[in-house]
Residue, then its C-alpha position, 0 to 999 in steps of 0.5 A: x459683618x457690616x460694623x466689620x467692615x465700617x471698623x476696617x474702613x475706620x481705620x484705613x481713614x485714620x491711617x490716611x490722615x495721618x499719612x496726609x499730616x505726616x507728608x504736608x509736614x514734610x512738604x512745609x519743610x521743602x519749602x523751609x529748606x528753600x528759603x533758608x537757601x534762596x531767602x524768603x519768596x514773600x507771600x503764598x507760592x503760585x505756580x503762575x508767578x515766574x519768579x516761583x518757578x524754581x521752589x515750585x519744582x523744588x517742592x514738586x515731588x513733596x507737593x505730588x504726595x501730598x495732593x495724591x495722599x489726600x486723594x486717599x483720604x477723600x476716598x477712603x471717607x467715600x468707602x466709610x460714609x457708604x459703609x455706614x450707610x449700608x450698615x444703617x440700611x441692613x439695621x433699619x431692615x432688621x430691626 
């Protein structure tokens, strides 16, 4: 029952991951949209900088997903190392 569950858990990551690809792709394209509107920001966007105010809440809702949706992945590679561990744990003890 445990290699079930670690499969289960297998997938989930995986679809997560690519949930994160597919949301950082569309955050890149906030920004891409803004600069061919605004022209370029020069350099990396910090949220400190005042003249980055304006992209930094025009990507605020892609940048949210994102950030949310790598916390999923960080979680679901949580269940699936512990998964795998307790699996290791039940095969040693019957082995």
């Amino acid at each position: 029952m445990a290699l079930v569950d670690v499969g289960g858990l297998a997938l989930e990551l995986w679809r997560t991951e690519l949930a994160v690809t597919e949301l950082h792709r569309i955050y890149i394209r906030k920004i891409q949209e803004y600069e061919e509107r605004y022209g370029d920001i020069g350099g990396r966007i910090n949220p400190r900088n005042h003249e980055h105010v304006a992209i930094v809440s025009y990507t605020m809702d892609a940048r949210l997903a994102l950030t949310a949706a790598k916390r999923k992945v960080y979680a679901a590679r949580r269940r699936l190392r512990n998964a795998c561990a307790k699996a290791a744990r039940k095969g040693a003890t019957s082995a």
